[in-house]
C-alpha positions as CSV (number, residue, x, y, z in Angstrom):
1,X,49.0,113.1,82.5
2,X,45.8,111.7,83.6
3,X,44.5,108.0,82.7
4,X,41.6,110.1,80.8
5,X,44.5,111.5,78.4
6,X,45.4,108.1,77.2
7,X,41.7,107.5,76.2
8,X,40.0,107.8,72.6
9,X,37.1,109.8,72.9
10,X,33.7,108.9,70.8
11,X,30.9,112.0,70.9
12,X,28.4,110.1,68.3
13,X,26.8,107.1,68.2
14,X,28.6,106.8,64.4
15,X,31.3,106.5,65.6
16,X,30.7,103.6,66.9
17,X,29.7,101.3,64.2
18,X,32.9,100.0,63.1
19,X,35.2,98.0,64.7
20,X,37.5,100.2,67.4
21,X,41.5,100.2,67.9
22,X,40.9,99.9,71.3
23,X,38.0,97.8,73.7
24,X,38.3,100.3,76.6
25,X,37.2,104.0,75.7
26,X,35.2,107.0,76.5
27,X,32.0,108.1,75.2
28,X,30.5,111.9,75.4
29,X,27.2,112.0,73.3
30,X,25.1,113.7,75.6
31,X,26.2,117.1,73.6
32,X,27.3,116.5,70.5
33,X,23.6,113.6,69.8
34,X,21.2,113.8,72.0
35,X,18.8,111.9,71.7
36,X,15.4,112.5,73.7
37,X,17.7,113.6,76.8
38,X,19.3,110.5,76.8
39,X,22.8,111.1,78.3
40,X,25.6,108.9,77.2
41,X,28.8,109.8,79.1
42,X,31.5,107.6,80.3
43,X,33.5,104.6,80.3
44,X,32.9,101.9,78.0
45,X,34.1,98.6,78.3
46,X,33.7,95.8,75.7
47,X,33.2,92.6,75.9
48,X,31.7,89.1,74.4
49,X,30.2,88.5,70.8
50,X,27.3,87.0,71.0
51,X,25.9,85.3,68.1
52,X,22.1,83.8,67.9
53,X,22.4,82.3,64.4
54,X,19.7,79.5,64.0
55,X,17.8,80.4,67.2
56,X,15.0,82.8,65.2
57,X,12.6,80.1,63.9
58,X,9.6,82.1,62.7
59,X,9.9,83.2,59.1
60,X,7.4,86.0,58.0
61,X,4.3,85.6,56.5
62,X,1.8,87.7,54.1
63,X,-1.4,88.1,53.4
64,X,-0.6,88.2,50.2
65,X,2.3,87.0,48.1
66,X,4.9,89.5,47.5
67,X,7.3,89.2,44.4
68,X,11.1,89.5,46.5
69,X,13.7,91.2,44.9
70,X,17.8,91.8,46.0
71,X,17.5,92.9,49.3
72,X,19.9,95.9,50.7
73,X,23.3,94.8,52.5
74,X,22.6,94.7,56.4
75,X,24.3,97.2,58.2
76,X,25.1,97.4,61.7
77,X,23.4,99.5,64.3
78,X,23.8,101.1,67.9
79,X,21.4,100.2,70.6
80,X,21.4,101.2,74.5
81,X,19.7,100.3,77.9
82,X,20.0,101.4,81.2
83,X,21.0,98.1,83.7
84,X,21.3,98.1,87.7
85,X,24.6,98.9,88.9
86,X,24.6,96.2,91.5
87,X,24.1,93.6,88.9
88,X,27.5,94.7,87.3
89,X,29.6,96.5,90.2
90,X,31.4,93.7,91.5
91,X,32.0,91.4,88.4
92,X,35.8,92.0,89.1
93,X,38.1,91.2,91.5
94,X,42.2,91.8,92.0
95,X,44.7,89.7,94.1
96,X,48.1,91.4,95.7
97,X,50.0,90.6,98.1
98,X,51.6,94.0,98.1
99,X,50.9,97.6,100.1
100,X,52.1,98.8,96.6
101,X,49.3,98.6,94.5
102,X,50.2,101.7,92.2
103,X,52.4,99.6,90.5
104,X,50.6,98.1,88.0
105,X,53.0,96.1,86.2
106,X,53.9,94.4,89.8
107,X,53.5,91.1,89.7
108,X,51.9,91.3,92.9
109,X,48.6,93.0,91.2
110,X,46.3,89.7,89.2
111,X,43.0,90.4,87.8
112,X,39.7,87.6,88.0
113,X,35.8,87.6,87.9
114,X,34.2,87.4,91.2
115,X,31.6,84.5,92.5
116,X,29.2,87.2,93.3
117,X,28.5,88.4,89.5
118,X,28.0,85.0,88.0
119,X,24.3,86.2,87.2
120,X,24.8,89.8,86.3
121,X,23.1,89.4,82.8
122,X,19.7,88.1,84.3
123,X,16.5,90.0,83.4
124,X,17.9,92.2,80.8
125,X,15.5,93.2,78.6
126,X,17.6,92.9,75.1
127,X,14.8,93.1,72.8
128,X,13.3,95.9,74.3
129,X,16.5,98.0,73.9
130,X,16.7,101.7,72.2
131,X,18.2,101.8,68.7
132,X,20.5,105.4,68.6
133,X,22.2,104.8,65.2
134,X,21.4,102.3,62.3
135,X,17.6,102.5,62.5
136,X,16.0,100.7,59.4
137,X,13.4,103.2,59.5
138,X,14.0,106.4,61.4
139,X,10.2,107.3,60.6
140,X,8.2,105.3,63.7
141,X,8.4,106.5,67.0
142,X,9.1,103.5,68.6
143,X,12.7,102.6,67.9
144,X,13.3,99.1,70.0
145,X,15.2,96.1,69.0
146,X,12.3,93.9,68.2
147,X,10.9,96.6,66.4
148,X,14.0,97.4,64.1
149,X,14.8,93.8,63.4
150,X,11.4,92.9,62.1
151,X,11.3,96.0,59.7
152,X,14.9,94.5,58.9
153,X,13.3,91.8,57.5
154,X,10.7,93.5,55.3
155,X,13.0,95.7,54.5
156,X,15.2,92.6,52.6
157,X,12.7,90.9,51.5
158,X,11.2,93.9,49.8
159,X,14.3,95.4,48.6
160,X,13.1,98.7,49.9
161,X,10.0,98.5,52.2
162,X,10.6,98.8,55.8
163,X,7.0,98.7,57.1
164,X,6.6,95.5,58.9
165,X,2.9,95.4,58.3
166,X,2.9,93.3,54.9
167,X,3.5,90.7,57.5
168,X,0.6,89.0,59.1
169,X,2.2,87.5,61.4
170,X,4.4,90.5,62.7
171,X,3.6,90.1,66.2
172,X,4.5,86.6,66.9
173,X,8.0,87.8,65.2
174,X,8.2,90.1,67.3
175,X,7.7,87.8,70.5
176,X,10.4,85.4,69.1
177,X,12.8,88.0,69.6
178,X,11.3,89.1,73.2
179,X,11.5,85.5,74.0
180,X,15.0,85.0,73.0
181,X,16.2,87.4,75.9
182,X,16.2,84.6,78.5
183,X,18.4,82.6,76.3
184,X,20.4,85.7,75.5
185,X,20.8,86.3,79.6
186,X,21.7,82.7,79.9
187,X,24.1,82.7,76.9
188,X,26.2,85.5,78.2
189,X,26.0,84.4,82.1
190,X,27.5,81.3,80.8
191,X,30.1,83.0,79.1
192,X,30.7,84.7,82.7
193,X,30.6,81.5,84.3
194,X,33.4,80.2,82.1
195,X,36.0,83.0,83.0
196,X,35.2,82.7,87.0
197,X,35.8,78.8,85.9
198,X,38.8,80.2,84.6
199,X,40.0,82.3,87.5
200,X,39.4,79.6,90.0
201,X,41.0,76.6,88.1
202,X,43.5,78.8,86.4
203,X,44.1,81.1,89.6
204,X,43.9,85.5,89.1
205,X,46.1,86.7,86.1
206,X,48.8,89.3,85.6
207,X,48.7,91.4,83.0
208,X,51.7,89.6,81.5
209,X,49.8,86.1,81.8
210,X,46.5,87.2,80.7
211,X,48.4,87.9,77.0
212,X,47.9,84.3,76.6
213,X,44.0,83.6,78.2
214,X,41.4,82.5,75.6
215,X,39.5,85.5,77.8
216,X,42.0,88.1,77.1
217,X,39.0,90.8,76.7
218,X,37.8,90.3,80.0
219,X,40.8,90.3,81.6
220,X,42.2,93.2,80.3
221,X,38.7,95.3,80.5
222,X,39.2,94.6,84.2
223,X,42.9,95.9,84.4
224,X,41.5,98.8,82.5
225,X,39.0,99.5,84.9
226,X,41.5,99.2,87.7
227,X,43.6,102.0,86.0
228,X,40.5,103.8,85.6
229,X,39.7,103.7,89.6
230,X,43.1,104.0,90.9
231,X,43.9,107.1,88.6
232,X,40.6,109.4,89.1
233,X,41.8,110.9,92.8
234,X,42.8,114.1,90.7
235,X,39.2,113.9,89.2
236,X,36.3,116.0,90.7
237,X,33.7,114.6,89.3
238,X,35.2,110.9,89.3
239,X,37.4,111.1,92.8
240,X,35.2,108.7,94.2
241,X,36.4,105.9,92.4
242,X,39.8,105.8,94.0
243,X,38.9,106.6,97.4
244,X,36.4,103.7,97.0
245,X,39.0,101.7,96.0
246,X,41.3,102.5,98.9
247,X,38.3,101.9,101.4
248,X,38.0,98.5,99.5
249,X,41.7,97.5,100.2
250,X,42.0,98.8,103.6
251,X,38.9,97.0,104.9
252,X,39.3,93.8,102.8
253,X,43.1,94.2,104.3
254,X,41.6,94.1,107.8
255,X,39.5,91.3,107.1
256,X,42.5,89.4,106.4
257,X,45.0,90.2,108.3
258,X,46.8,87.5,110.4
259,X,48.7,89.7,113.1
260,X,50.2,93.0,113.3
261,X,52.2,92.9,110.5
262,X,51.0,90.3,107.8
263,X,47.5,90.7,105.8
264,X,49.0,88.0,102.9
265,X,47.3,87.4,99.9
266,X,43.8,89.8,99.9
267,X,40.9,89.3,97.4
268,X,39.7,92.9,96.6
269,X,36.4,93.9,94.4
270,X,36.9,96.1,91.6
271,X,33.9,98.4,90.9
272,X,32.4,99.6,88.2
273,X,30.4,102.9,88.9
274,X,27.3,104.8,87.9
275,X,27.5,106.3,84.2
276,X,30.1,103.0,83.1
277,X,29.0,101.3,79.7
278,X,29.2,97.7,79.2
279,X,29.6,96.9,75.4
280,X,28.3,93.6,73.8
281,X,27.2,92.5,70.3
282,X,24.6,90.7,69.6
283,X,24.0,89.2,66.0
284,X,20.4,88.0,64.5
285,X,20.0,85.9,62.2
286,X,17.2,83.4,60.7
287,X,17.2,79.9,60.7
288,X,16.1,79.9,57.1
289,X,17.6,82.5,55.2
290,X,15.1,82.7,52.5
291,X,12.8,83.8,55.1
292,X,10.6,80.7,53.8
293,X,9.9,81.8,50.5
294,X,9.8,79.4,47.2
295,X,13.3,78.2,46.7
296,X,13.4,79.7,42.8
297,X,13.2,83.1,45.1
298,X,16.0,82.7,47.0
299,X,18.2,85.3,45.9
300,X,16.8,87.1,48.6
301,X,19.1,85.6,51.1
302,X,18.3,87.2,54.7
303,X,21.6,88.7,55.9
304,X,22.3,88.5,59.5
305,X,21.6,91.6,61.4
306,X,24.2,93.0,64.3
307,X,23.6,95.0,67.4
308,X,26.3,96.9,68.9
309,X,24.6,97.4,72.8
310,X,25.9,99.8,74.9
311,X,24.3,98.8,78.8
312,X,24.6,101.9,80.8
313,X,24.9,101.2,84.7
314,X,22.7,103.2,86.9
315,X,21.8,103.6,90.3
């Protein structure tokens, strides 16, 4: 039985929405929802929630005044982008000390975040992402994240309206959100930062020891990736995942080694390939949840609004 077999598979972007049994997974939506001959097919792997309460500061404005009602509950919805491999391939890292590395349970076999990725969320373009499932209004051809959150907030305000254009001040809402990438990017290469902190203070973990890490996720989404690589040899489309991983061991053991029969301790990267999804969520919310409106209004509370964003890796 293959490593594929002990994988859920997810063929729509529904499926999604909710919260999963399990934060390593397959997706296959390129038949079942296409979209625009976007092709989803792969690995996922998720990691960090992200939430950017307080940060949107611009509350909506209208060129006339509009009488707000109960909006509808905010529901989830999926977005994707397409990211550069080499930002992502070499985020992870394993340790052994032993020619046996098919034995996962070993204690020889630890798992860490590499130096080299500390940046790997820089110049992602969050706001500018596709929205798949969830749109507020399906109706507009452009479906980005800037775009959907905005109509998120007519649409609440309203009660019903998702047209962003009762707002005259759409635009600079809008570029809030664009703006809010860099701190997004720096937000979640922090978080990255902390668990190589983690690794270096705290040394690589086994998958025994990382039961007890504050970055469990992270840990474990790179033993699952390990599995993933090491177990793919029987794979024709995927074989190339284990054979780079034994190129990686063999030359990083040569690298390393001391004399004819001792290599120690070697460092070796564990890569993520073309077609792998990286899964974050990012939450929206405003600063003032009455969207600025007269106080005896304020049963319109603005509801936080979630992304689910699937970053596809791609040569």
């Amino acid at each position: 039985m293959g490593v594929d077999d002990d994988l859920s598979t997810n063929t729509t972007y529904r499926d999604l929405l909710n919260q999963l049994d399990n934060h390593v997974y397959m997706v296959d939506i390129s038949q079942a929802n296409s979209d625009e001959g976007y092709d989803l097919s792969g690995y996922v792997f998720e990691f960090f929630t992200l939430d950017v309460s307080d940060q949107l500061q611009v509350n909506p404005l209208f060129d006339t005044t509009i009488q707000q009602t109960l909006g509808l509950d905010d529901c989830s919805a999926i977005a994707t982008m397409d990211a550069s491999l080499s930002q992502f391939e070499t985020l992870f890292s394993f340790q052994s000390d032993s020619s046996d590395v098919t034995d996962l349970s070993s204690a020889d076999i630890k798992f860490g975040v590499d130096i080299s990725a500390l940046n790997c969320f820089s110049n992602l373009v969050f706001s500018g992402s596709t929205i798949r499932e969830g749109q507020i209004n399906s109706y507009y051809d452009t479906q980005t994240l800037q775009y959907d959150y905005v109509r998120n907030i007519a649409k609440q305000i309203t009660g019903g309206l998702s047209a962003a254009d009762i707002f005259s001040n759409e635009e600079e809402m809008r570029s809030e959100i664009e703006d809010m990438d860099i701190s997004l990017q720096d937000t979640l290469n922090y978080k990255i930062n902390l668990v190589y902190e983690d690794t270096s203070n705290n040394g690589y973990l086994t998958t025994i020891s990382m039961e007890d890490s504050e970055y469990e996720d992270i840990y474990k989404a790179s033993q699952a990736l390990y599995t993933i690589n090491l177990n793919s040899g029987d794979s024709s489309t995927n074989y190339a995942r284990t054979t780079g991983l034994f190129e990686d061991i063999s030359s990083t053991a040569a690298e390393t080694q001391t004399d004819s029969s001792n290599c120690g301790i070697i460092t070796v990267p564990l890569r993520f390939h073309a077609g792998d999804i990286i899964a974050i969520r990012l939450v929206y919310k405003q600063a003032d949840d009455t969207g600025g409106l007269s106080s005896n209004l304020s049963l319109n509370t603005i509801t936080p609004r979630s992304y689910k964003l699937l970053i596809r890796l791609t040569e």
